[in-house]
C-alpha positions in Angstrom: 0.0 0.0 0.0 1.2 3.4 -0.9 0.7 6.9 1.3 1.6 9.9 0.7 4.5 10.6 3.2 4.8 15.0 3.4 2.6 17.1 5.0 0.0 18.7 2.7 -0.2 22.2 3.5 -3.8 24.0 1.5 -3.7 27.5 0.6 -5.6 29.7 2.7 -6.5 31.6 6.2 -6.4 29.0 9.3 -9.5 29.7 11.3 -11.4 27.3 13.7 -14.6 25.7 11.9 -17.6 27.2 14.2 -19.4 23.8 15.6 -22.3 22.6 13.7 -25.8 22.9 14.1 -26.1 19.2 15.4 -24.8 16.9 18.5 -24.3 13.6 18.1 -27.1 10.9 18.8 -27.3 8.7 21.3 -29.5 5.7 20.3 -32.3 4.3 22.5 -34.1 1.0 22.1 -37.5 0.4 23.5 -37.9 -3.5 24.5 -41.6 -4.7 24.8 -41.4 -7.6 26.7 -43.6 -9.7 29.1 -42.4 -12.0 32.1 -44.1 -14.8 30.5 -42.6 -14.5 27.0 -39.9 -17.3 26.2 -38.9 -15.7 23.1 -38.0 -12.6 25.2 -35.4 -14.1 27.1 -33.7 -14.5 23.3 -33.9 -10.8 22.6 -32.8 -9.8 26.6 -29.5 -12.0 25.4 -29.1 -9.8 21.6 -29.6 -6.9 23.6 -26.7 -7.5 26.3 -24.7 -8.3 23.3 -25.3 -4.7 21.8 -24.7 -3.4 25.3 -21.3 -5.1 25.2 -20.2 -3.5 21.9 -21.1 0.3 23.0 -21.2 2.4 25.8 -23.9 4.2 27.4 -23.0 8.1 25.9 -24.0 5.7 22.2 -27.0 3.5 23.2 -29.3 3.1 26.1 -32.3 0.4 26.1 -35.0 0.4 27.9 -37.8 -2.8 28.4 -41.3 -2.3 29.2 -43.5 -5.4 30.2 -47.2 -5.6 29.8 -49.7 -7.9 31.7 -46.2 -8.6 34.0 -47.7 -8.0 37.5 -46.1 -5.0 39.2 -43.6 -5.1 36.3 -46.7 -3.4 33.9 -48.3 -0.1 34.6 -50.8 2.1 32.5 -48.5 4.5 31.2 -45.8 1.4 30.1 -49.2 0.0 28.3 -49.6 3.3 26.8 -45.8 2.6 24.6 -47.3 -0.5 23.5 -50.6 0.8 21.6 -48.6 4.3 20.9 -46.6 1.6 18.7 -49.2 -1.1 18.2 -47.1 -3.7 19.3 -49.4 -6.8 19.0 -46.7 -9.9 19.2 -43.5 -9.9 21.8 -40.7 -9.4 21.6 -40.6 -6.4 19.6 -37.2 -3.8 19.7 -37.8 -0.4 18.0 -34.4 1.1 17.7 -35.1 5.4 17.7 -38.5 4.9 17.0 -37.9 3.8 13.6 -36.6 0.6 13.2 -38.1 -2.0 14.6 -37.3 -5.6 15.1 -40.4 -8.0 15.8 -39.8 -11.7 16.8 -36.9 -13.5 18.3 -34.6 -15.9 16.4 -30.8 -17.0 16.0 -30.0 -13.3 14.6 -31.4 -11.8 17.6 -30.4 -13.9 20.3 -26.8 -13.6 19.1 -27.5 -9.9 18.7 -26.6 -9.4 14.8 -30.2 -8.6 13.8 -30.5 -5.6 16.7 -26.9 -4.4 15.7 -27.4 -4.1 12.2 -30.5 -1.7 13.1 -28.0 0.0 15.4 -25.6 0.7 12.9 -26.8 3.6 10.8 -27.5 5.4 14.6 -23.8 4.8 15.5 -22.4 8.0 14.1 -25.6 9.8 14.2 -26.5 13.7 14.6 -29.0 15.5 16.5 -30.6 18.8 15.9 -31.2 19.0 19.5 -29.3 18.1 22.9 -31.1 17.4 26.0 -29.2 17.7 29.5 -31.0 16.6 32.7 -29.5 18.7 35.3 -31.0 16.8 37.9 -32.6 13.3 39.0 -33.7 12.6 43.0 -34.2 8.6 42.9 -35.7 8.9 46.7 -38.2 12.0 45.4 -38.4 11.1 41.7 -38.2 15.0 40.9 -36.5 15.4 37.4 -35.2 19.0 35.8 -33.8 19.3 32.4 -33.4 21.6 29.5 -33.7 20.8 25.6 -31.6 23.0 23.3 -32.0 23.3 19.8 -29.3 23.3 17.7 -31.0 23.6 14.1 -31.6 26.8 12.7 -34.2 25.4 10.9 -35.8 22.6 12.5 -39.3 24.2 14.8 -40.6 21.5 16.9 -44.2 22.1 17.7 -46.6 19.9 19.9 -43.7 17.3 19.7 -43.3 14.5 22.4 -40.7 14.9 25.4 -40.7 11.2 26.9 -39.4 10.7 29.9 -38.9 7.2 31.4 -38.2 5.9 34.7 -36.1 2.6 34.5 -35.0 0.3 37.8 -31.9 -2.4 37.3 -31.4 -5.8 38.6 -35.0 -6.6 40.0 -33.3 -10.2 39.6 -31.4 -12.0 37.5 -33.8 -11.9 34.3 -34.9 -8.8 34.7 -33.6 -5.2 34.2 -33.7 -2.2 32.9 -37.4 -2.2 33.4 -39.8 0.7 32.9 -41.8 1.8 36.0 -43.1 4.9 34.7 -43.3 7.2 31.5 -44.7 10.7 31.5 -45.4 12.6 28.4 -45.2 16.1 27.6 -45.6 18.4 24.7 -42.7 20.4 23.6 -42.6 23.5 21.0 -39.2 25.1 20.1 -37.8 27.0 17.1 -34.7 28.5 16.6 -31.0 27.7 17.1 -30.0 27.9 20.8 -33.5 28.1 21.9 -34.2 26.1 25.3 -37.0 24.4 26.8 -37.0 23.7 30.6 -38.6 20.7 31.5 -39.6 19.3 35.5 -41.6 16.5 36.3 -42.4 14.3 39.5 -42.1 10.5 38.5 -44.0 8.6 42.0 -41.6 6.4 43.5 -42.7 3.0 45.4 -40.9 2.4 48.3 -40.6 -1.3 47.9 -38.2 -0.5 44.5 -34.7 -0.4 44.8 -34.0 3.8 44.8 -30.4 3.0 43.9 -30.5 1.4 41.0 -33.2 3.9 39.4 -32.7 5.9 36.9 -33.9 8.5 34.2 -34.0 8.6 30.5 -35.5 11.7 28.4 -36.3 11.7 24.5 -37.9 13.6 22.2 -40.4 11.8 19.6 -41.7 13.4 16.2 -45.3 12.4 14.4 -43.6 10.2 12.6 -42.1 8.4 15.8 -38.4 9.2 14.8 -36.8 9.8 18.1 -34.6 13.0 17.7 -32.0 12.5 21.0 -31.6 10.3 24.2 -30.7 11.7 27.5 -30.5 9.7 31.0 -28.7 9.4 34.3 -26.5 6.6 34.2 -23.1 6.7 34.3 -21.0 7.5 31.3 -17.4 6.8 30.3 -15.0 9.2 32.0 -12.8 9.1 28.2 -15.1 8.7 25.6 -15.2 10.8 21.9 -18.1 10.7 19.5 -18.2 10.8 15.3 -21.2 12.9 13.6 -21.8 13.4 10.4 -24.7 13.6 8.4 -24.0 11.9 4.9 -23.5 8.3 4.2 -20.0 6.4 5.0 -20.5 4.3 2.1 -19.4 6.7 -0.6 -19.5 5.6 -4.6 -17.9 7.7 -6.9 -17.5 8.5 -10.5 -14.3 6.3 -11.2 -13.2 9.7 -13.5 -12.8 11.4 -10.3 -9.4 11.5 -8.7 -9.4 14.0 -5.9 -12.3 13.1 -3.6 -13.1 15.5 -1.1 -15.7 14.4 1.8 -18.2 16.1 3.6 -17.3 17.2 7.1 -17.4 14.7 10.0 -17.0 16.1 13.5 -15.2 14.3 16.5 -16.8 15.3 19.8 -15.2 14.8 22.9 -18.1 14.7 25.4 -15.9 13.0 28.2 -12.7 14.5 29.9 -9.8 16.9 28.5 -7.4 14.7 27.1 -4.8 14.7 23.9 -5.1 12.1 21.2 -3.9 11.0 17.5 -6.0 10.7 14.4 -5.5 8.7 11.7 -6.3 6.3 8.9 -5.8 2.4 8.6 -6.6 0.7 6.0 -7.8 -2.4 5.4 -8.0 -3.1 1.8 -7.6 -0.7 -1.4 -6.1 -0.6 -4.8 -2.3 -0.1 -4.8 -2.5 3.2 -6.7 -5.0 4.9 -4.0 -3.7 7.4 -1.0 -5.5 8.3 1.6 -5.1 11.8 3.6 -7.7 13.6 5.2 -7.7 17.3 6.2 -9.1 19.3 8.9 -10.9 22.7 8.8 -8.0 24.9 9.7 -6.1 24.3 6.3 -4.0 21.2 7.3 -3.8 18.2 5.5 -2.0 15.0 6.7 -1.0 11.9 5.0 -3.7 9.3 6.4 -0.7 6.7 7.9 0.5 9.1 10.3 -0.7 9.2 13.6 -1.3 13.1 14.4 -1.4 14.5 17.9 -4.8 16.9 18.7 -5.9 18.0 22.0 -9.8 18.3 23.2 -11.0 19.8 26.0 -14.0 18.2 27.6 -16.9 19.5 25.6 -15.1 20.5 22.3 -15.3 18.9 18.9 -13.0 19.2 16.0 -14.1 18.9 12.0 -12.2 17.2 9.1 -13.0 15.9 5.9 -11.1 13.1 4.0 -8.8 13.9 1.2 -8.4 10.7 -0.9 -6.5 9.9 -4.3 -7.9 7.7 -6.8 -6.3 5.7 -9.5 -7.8 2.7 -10.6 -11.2 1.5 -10.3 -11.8 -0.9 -7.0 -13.1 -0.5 -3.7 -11.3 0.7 -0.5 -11.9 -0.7 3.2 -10.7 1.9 5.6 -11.4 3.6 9.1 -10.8 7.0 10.4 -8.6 6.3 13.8 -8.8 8.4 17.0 -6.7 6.9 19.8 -5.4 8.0 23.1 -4.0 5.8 26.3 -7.1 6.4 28.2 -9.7 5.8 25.7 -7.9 3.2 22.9 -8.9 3.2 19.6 -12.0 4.5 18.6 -12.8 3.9 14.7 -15.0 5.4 12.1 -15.2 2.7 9.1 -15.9 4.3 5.9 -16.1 2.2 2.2 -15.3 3.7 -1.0 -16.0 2.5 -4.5 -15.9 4.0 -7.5 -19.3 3.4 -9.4 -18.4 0.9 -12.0 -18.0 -1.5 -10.1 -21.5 -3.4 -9.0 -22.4 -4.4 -5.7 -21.6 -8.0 -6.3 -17.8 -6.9 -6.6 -17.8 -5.7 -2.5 -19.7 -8.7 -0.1 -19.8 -6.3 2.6 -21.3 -3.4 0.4 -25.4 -3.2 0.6 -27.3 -4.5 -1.8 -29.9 -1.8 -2.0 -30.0 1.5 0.1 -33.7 0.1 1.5 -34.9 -3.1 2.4 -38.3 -4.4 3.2 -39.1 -5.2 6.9 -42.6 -7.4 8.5 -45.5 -6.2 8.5 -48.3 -6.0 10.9 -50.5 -7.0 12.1 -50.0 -10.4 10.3 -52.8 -11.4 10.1 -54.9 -9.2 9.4 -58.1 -8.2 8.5 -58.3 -4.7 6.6 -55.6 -2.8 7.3 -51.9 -3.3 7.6 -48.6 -1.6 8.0 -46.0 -2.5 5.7 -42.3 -1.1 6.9 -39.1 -0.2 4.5 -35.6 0.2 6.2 -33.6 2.8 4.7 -29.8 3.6 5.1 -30.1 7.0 3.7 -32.7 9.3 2.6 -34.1 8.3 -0.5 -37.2 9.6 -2.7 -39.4 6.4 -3.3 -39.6 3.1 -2.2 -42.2 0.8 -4.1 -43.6 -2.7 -2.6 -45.6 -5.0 -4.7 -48.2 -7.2 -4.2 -48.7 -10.8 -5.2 -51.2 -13.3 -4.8 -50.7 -16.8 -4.2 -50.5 -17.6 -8.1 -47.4 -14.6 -8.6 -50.2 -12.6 -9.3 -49.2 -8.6 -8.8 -52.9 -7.6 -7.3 -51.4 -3.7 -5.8 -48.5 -1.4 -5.3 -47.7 1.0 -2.8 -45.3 3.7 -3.6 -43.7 5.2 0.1 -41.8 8.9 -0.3 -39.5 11.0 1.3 -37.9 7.8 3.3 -35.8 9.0 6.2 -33.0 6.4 7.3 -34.3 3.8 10.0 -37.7 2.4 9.4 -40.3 3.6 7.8 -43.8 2.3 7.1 -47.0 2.6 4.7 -50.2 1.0 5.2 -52.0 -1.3 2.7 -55.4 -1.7 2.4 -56.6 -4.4 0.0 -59.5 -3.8 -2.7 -62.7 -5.5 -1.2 -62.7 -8.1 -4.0 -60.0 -9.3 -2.7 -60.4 -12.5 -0.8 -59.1 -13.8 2.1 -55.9 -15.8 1.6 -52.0 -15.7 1.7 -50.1 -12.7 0.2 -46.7 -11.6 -0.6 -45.2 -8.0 0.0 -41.8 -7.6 -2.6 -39.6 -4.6 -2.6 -39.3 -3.6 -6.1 -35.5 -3.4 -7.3 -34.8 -5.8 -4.4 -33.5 -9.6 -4.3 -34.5 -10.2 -0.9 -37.3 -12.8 -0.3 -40.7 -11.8 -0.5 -42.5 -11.0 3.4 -45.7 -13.5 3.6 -49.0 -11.7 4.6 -52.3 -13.3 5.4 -55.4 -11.3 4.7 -58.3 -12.8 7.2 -61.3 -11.0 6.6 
């Protein structure tokens, strides 16, 4: 492999980037569970896996148990018709993406954190901080800030949840209580002050209570994740808002990325940055520069210092030559915190999908459906990696029969869902939902009038 080995210096004043108008996002699931589910113990097990491979300033998770005993209560019930959750186990990852069912690929945790991923280096137009949490009083005081400069939330949802750990061995991080409020902001560094008084039993254990705050759209995308519990002392954080699987025009030879930013939300501490890479053609380099005019040859570990609560913006500079594909990760590293990596992939656009295993087939994929069965109505859901205009789902009969279509638009990444209602001649039977443009096997529907 070849790198360029001098320091690239760009023309130009050196000024600090101001920050952006996002934070980065931390990521909560919502685990809708019951006591006497078996299949729920295989989704508890994918979770802790998830929990394993992040830390609590990425990902949070919170279960909520209905007809559980002391475990349930109204306002938990409330989460389950807000989301029509019907069958358990069902995981819904930001409010979008949901994961219904329990099987090898969630027990071993793959399936919940492939619907993780595209949260991982997520942004935020808001950030929420709760100054306070009393576990004995259940008094809670925060403020949400927006960010955006365009973004106005009006009559949204501020969630906040009250979670207990280790009730026993099976069961924790269960929600005893969730209040709702409404929420209307507009305009960047805006703030919202928020109190509320969750009631405490005194037969729960106060010291393993804690707090969780989010903020939920109409369309039930969950815009940022706040709570009490501990977080890393070292810890940074990627945000960007563009797709790390990049594809190119192979006649372009300078690529120049979109800003990413690298948040340090944990202690002061000085670090390196750099690139590894994992696979490329010979005749590729791979540099990256930051926003002050500097660019560095990607092998070489560079020394930057962050204060807690700064954040620092670069973009990558790479060289192309040949046509191929490129397997590489952004590297920031420090003795306290270790590596922490950003994997990008690169490809120029001749080549097709086939040529990378781990590239995605298709920017969307189709999800289940429910209810299944059903009986006039149901809600059809499309994944999405990136925003894209349309997504189109067909549907067949039992004969391969197309009998409908239904077009989705304006798909945000994470899940999102349409609704099909079938003519009234047809009859009751077995159907099949295909994602047009997609090789992935048909979902199976069965229309029970």
């Amino acid at each position: 492999m070849k790198y360029i080995a001098t320091l690239i210096l760009v023309l130009g004043i050196s000024l600090l980037a101001a920050l952006p108008n996002y934070y980065p996002l931390t990521s909560i699931a919502e685990d809708f569970s019951a006591t006497w589910c078996g299949g729920c113990q295989l989704a508890f097990a994918g979770l802790d896996v998830v929990h394993a491979n992040t830390h609590t300033g990425e990902f949070i998770s919170a279960r909520l148990y209905t007809e559980s005993a002391d475990l349930s209560s109204p306002s938990v019930d409330d989460r389950f018709s807000h989301y029509e959750v019907i069958g358990i186990p069902a995981v819904i990852f930001n409010g979008k993406t949901r994961i219904d069912g329990s099987n090898d690929q969630t027990s071993n945790g793959g399936a919940y954190y492939n619907a993780l991923r595209p949260y991982l280096h997520g942004t935020s137009p808001v950030k929420i901080n709760i100054a306070s949490f009393n576990s004995a009083t259940g008094v809670i005081y925060g403020t949400v800030e927006m960010l955006s400069p365009t973004l106005s939330l009006v009559d949204d949802d501020l969630y906040l949840y009250l979670v207990e750990d280790e009730l026993s061995f099976q069961d924790t991080h269960v929600t005893r209580q969730v209040i709702n409020q409404t929420i209307s902001l507009s305009g960047a560094g805006s703030t919202y002050d928020f109190a509320a008084t969750f009631s405490i039993n005194p037969a729960w254990n106060q010291g393993n209570l804690w707090a969780a705050a989010f903020i939920q759209r109409p369309d039930n995308a969950i815009l940022q994740t706040a709570h009490t519990l501990p977080l890393p002392t070292y810890q940074v954080r990627a945000a960007f808002d563009w797709d790390n699987y990049i594809v190119s025009e192979p006649s372009v030879q300078n690529y120049n990325s979109q800003p990413f930013w690298i948040f340090n939300p944990g202690a002061s501490d000085n670090f390196t940055t750099r690139i590894e890479v994992e696979e490329a053609p010979a005749d590729w380099y791979f540099n990256y520069c930051d926003e002050e005019g500097n660019c560095y040859p990607g092998n070489t570990p560079i020394p930057i210092t962050l204060a807690s609560g700064e954040a620092k913006e670069f973009h990558l500079n790479l060289w192309i030559g040949s046509s191929g594909l490129a397997k590489f990760r952004f590297v920031v590293n420090s003795p306290n915190l270790g590596d922490y990596e950003v994997p990008f992939r690169f490809r120029t656009s001749d080549l097709v999908s086939g040529d990378d295993p781990l590239s995605p087939q298709l920017n969307f994929s189709l999800g289940s459906n429910y209810p299944n069965p059903f009986r006039s109505l149901t809600t059809i859901s499309v994944n999405a990696t990136k925003a894209i205009d349309a997504a189109t789902v067909d549907i067949y009969n039992l004969k391969g029969q197309k009998v409908d279509s239904v077009v989705l638009r304006a798909l945000t990444p994470g899940a999102n869902t349409m609704q099909w209602s079938p003519s009234s001649d047809l009859p009751s039977g077995i159907y099949f939902q295909k994602l047009r443009g997609s090789n992935a096997p048909a979902g199976r529907m069965l229309l029970s009038k």
